[in-house]
C-alpha positions as CSV (number, residue, x, y, z in Angstrom):
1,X,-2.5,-34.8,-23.0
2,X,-4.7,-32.9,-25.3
3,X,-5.5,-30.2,-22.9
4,X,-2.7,-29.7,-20.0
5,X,-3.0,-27.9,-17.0
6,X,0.4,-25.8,-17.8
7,X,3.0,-25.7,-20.2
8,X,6.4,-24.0,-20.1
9,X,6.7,-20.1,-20.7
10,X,10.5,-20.4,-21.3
11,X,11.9,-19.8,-24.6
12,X,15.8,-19.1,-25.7
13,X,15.8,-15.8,-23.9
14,X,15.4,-17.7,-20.4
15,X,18.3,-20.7,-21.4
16,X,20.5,-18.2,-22.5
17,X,19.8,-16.2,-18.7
18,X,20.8,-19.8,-17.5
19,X,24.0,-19.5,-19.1
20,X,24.9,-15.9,-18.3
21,X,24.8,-17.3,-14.7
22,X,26.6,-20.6,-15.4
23,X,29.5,-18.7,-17.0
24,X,29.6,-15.6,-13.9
25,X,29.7,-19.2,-11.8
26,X,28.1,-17.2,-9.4
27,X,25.2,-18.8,-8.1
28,X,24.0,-17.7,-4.8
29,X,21.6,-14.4,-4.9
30,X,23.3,-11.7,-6.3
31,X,22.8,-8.4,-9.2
32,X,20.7,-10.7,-11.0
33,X,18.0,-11.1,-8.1
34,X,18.2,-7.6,-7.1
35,X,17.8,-6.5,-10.8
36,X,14.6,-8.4,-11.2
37,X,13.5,-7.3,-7.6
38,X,13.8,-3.7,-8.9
39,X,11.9,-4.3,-12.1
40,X,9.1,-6.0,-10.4
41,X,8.4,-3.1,-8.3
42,X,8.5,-1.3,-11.3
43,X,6.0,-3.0,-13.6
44,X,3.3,-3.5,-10.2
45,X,4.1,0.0,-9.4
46,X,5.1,-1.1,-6.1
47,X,8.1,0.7,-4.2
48,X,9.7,-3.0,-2.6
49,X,10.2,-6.2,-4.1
50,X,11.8,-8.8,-2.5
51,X,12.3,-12.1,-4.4
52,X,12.3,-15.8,-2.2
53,X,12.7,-19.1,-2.7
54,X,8.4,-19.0,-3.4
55,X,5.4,-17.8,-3.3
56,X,5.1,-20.1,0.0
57,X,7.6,-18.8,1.6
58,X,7.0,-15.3,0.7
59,X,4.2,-15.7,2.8
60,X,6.2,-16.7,5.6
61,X,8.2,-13.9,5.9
62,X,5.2,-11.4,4.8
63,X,3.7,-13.0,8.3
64,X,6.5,-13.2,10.4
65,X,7.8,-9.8,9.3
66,X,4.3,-8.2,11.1
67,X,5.7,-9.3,14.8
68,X,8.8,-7.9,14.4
69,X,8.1,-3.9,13.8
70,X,9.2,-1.5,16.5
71,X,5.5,-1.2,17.1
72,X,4.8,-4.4,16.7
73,X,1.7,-5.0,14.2
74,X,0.5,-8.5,15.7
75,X,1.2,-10.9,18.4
76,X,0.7,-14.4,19.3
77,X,-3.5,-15.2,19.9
78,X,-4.5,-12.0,17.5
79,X,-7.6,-13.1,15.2
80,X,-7.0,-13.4,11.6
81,X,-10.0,-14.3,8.8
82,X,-8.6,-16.5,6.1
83,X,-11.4,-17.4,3.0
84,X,-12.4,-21.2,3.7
85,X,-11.0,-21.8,0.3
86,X,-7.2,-21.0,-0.5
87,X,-3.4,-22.9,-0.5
88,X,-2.2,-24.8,2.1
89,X,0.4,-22.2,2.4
90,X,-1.9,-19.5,2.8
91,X,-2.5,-21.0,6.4
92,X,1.0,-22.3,7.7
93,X,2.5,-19.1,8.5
94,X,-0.1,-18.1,10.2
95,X,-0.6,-21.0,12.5
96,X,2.9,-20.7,12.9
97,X,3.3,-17.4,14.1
98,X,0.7,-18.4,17.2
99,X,-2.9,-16.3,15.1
100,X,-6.0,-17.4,15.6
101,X,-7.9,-18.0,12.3
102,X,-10.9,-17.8,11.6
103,X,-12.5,-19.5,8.6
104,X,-15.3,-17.9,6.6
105,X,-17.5,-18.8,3.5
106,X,-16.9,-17.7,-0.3
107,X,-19.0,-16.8,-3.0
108,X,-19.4,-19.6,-5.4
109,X,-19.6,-17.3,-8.2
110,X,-16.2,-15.4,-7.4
111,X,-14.6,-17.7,-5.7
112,X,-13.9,-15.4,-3.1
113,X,-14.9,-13.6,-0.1
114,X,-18.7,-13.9,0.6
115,X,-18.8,-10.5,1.5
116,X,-21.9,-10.4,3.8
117,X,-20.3,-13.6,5.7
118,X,-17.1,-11.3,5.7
119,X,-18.3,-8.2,7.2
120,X,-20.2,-10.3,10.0
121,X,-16.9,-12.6,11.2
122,X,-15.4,-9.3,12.0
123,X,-15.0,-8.5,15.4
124,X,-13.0,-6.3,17.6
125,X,-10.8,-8.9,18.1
126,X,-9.7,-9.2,14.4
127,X,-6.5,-7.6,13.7
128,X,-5.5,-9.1,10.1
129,X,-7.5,-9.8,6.9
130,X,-5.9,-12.1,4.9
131,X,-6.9,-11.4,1.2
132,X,-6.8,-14.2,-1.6
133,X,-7.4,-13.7,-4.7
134,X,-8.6,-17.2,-6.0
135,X,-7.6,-18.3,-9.7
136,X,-7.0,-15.2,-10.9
137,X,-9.8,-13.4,-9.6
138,X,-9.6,-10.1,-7.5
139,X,-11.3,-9.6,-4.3
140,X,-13.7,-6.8,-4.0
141,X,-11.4,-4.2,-2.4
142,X,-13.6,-0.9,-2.4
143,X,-15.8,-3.2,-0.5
144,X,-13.9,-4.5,2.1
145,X,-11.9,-1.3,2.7
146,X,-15.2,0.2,3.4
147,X,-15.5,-2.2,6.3
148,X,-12.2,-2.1,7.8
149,X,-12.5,1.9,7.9
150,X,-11.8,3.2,11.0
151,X,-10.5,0.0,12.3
152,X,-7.2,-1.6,13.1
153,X,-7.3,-4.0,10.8
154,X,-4.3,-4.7,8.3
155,X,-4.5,-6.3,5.1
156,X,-2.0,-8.8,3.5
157,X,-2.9,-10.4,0.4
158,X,-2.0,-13.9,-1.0
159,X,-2.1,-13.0,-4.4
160,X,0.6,-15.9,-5.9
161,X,-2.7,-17.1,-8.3
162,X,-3.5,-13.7,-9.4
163,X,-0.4,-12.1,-11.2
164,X,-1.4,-9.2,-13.5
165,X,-5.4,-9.4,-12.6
166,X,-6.5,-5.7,-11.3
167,X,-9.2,-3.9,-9.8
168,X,-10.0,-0.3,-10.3
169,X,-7.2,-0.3,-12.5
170,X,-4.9,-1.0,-9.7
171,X,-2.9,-4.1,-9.3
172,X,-3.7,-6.9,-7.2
173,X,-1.0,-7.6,-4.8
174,X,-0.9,-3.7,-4.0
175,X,-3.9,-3.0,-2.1
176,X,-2.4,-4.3,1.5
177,X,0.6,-3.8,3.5
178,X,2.0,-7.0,1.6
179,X,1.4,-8.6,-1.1
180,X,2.8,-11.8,-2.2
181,X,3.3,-13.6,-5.4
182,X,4.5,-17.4,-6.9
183,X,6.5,-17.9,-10.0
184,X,6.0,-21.7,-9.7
185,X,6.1,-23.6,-13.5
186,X,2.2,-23.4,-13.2
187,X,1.5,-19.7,-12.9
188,X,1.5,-17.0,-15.0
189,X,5.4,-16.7,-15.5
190,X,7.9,-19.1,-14.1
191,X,11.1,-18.7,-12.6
192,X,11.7,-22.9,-11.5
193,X,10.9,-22.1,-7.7
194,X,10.4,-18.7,-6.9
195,X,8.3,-15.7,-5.0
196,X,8.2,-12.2,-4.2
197,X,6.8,-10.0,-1.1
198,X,5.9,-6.6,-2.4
199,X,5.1,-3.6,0.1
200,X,5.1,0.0,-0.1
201,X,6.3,0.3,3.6
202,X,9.9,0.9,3.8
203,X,10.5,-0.9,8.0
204,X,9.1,-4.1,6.4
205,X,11.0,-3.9,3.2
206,X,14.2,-4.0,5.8
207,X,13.0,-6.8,8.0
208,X,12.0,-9.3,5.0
209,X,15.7,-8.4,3.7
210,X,16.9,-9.3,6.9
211,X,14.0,-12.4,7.5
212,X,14.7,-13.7,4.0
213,X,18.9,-14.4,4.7
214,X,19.3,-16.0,8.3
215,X,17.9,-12.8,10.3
216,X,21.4,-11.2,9.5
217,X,22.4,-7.8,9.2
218,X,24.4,-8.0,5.7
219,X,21.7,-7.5,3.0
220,X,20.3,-4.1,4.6
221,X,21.2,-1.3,3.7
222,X,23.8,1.0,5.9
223,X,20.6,3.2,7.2
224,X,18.1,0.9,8.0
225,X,15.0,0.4,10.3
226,X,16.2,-3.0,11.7
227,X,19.6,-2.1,13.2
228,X,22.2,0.7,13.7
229,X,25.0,-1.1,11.1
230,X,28.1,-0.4,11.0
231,X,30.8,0.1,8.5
232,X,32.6,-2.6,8.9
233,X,32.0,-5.4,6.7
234,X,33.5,-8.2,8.9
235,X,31.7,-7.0,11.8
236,X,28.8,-7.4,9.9
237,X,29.4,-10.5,8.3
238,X,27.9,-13.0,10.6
239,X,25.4,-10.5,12.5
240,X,22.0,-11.5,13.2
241,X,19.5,-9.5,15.1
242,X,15.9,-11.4,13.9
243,X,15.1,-15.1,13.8
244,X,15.1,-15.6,10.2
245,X,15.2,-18.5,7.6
246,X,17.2,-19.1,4.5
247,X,14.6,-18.5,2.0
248,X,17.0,-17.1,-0.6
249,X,15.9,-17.3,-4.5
250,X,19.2,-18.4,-7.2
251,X,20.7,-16.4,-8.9
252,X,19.1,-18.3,-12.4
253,X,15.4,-18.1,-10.8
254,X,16.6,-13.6,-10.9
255,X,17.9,-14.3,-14.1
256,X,15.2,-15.7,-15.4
257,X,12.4,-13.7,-13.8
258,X,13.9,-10.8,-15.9
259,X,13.0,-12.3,-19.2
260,X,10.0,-13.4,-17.8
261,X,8.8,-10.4,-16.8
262,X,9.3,-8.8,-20.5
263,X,6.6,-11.3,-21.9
264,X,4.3,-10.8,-19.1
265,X,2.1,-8.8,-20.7
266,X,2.1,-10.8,-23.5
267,X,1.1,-13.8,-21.4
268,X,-1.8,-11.7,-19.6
269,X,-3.1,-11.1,-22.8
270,X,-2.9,-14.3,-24.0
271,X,-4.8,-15.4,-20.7
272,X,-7.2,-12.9,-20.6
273,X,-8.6,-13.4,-24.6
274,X,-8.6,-17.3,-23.3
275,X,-10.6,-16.6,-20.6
276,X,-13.4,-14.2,-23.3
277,X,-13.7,-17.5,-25.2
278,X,-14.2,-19.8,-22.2
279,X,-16.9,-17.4,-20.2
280,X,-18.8,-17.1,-23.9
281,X,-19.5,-20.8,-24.2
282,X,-19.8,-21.3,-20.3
283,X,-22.1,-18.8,-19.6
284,X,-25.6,-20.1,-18.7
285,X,-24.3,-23.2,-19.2
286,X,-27.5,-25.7,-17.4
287,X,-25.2,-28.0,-15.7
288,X,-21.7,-25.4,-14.8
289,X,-21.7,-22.4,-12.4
290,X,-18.1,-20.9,-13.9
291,X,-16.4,-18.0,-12.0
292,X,-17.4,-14.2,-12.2
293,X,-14.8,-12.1,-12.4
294,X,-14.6,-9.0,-10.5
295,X,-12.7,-6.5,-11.8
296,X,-9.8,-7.8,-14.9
297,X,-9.4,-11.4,-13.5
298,X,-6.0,-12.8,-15.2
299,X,-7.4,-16.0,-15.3
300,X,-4.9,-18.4,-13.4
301,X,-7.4,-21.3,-14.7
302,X,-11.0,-21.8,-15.4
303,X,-13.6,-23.2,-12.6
304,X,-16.2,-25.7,-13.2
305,X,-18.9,-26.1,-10.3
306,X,-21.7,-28.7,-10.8
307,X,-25.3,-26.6,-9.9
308,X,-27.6,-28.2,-7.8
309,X,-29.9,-28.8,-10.3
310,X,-27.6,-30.3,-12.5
311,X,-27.3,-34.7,-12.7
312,X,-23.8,-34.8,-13.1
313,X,-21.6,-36.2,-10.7
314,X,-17.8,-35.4,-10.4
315,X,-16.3,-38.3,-10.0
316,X,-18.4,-39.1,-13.3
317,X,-16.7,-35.8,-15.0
318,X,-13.0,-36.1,-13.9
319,X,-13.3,-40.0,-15.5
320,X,-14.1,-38.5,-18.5
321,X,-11.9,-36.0,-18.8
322,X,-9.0,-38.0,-17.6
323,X,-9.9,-40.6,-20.9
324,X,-10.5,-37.5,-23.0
325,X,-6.5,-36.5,-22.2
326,X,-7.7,-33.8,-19.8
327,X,-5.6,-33.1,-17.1
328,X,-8.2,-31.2,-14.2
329,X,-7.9,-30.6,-10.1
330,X,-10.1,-29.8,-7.6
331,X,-10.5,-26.1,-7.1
332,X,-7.3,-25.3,-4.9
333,X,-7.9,-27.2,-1.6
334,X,-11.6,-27.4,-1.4
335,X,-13.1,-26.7,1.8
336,X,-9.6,-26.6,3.4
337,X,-11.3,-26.9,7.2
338,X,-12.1,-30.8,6.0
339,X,-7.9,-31.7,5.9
340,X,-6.8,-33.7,8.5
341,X,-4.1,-31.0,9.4
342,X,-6.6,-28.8,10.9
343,X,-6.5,-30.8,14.7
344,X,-3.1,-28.9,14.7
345,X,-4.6,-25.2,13.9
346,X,-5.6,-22.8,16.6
347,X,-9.2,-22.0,15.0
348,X,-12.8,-21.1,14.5
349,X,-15.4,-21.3,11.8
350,X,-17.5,-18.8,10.9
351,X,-20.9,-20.1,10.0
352,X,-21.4,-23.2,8.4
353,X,-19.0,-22.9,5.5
354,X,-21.9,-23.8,3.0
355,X,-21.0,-23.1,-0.2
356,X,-17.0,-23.9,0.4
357,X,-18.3,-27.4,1.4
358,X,-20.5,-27.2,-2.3
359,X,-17.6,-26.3,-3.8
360,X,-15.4,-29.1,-2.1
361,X,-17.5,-31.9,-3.7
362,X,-18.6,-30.0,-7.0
363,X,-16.4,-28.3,-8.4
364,X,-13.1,-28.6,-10.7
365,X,-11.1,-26.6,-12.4
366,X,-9.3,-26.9,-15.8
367,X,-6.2,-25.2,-17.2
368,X,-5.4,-21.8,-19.1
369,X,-2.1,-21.0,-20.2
370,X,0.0,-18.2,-21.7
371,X,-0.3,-18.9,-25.3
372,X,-4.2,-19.1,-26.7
373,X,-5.5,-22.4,-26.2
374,X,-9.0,-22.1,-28.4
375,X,-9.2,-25.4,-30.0
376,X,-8.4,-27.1,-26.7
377,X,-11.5,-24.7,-24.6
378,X,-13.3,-25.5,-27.3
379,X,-12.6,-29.7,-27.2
380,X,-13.8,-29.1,-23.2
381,X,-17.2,-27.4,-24.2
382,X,-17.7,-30.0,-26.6
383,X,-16.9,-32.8,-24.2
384,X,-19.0,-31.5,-21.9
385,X,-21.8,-30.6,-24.1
């Protein structure tokens, strides 16, 4: 391909990680993990990390961490609003922790939130927000605080495409209780599989520790907010007091994330002065609507909607970048209330879902990666021109 979705961020620094494992031949999670877990926190200025298997099943135990406080923040039938337009994975944990979501519009210039559609889905009955921040983008956070003031309303956010962006000079991925984060080969540093749940709140760092390895006592700490441990180590061995999963990261994916991390900056930059060259030829482009960033997007990829005015059909579009060696996608999931999976999903939806259901036959997104890609941005506009 001439212009890829992705390409590797590993260099000799991660295959030598790989090796420092190999010859501990120690592979479960282990110092390696918990080092990278501690510098993640750092660099997000966050005061938890806890690394999983990925940035789906981060979610999952984000979500399922919620019912299991001593005052317990949700339960089975509470309202949650999900954006119309997110991951698959987004979704899942929430269905399967018995929520009720409710589906409202974006903004097809941000890609997120419509705010007005937002601040009118809310009711008394909505306990959770769930916040995506959508290719990179941030949400609009000094605007939907404002709306949740006063209330009883959490927010988590799904931030696993968003790595690095910020808003008011504060990271995304800090701004609710939890926020979680991929490390998949496609995002904006890679770690094989591989996620992290960050919080601030110290009872739900201890129950994902405990969530994230079989619901067992053994990774907590000796005072702890999930049980009164004792000092025995065999005793505590094989003691489980939640209903967790095995959603363990390896030890490599720690080892790796370590190195990763180092060249993160880097890679945001990278992204960022990628994404300047992209918005300058895009930008009142007649046929494109291309995304607005709010805030210091980090640019997960770039977002091509057809306007209404416009002749060009998609399926005309992906033909010709698939012959031009293009690789492109649809824009996440589309209007994710059109998959089949949804007869299974305790649900509403909030208005009519208009511009999600634009955006699900319109729009397309290409690429951007942690080395500059200008000559290949530049091959697009062509194209395209």
């Amino acid at each position: 391909m001439k212009y890829n979705l992705a390409s590797s961020t590993w260099g000799k620094e991660e295959i030598n990680a790989i090796k420092s494992v190999i010859e501990s031949d120690m592979y479960s999670m282990g110092k390696k993990v918990f080092e990278y877990e501690r510098d993640f926190a750092s660099f997000f200025n966050s005061k938890y990390a806890v690394m999983t298997s990925s940035g789906s099943t981060a979610n999952l135990i984000a979500t399922a961490a919620l019912f299991y406080t001593k005052k317990n923040k949700l339960k089975r039938g509470d309202e949650v609003i999900v954006p119309a337009v997110s991951w698959s994975t987004t979704y899942f944990p929430l269905h399967q922790y018995g929520l009720k979501l409710k589906f409202v519009d974006i903004d097809l210039l941000t890609l997120n939130y419509d705010l007005e559609s937002l601040k009118s889905a809310i009711s008394s009955k909505t306990k959770l927000i769930m916040i995506v921040n959508l290719l990179g983008n941030p949400n609009d956070f000094s605007y939907i605080n404002d709306l949740i003031e006063n209330r009883d309303i959490l927010l988590i956010e799904d931030n696993c495409e968003s790595m690095g962006a910020k808003f008011n000079n504060k990271y995304t991925g800090t701004f609710g209780i939890m926020g979680t984060f991929s490390t998949f080969f496609s995002h904006h540093m890679a770690t094989m599989e591989g996620g992290v749940v960050l919080t601030d709140n110290e009872e739900l760092y201890h129950i994902l520790l405990s969530l994230r390895a079989h619901g067992w006592t053994r990774n907590l700490p000796a005072i702890n907010h999930v049980s009164n441990k004792g000092d025995n180590p065999f005793d505590e061995s094989f003691r489980f007091v939640l209903p967790g999963y095995n959603v363990r990261p390896l030890e490599m994916s720690g080892a790796i994330g370590i190195e990763q991390l180092k060249k993160l900056p880097k890679f945001l930059k990278n992204r960022i002065d990628n994404g300047i060259l992209f918005t300058e030829l895009f930008r009142d482009n007649k046929h494109f609507i291309v995304q607005e960033q709010i805030g210091i997007s980090s640019w997960f990829g770039f977002s091509l909607i057809i306007k209404p005015e416009s002749k060009f059909k998609r399926e005309n579009i992906v033909k010709k970048l698939r012959n031009a060696d293009i690789e492109c996608r649809p824009i996440v999931t589309g209007d994710f209330t059109q998959n089949e999976v949804m007869k299974y999903i305790s649900h509403e939806i909030h208005g009519d879902l208009k511009n999600a259901k634009y955006l699900h036959t319109n729009g397309f997104f290409v690429g951007n990666h942690q080395i500059p890609i200008h000559d290949e941005i530049k091959y697009l506009f062509d194209l395209l021109s």
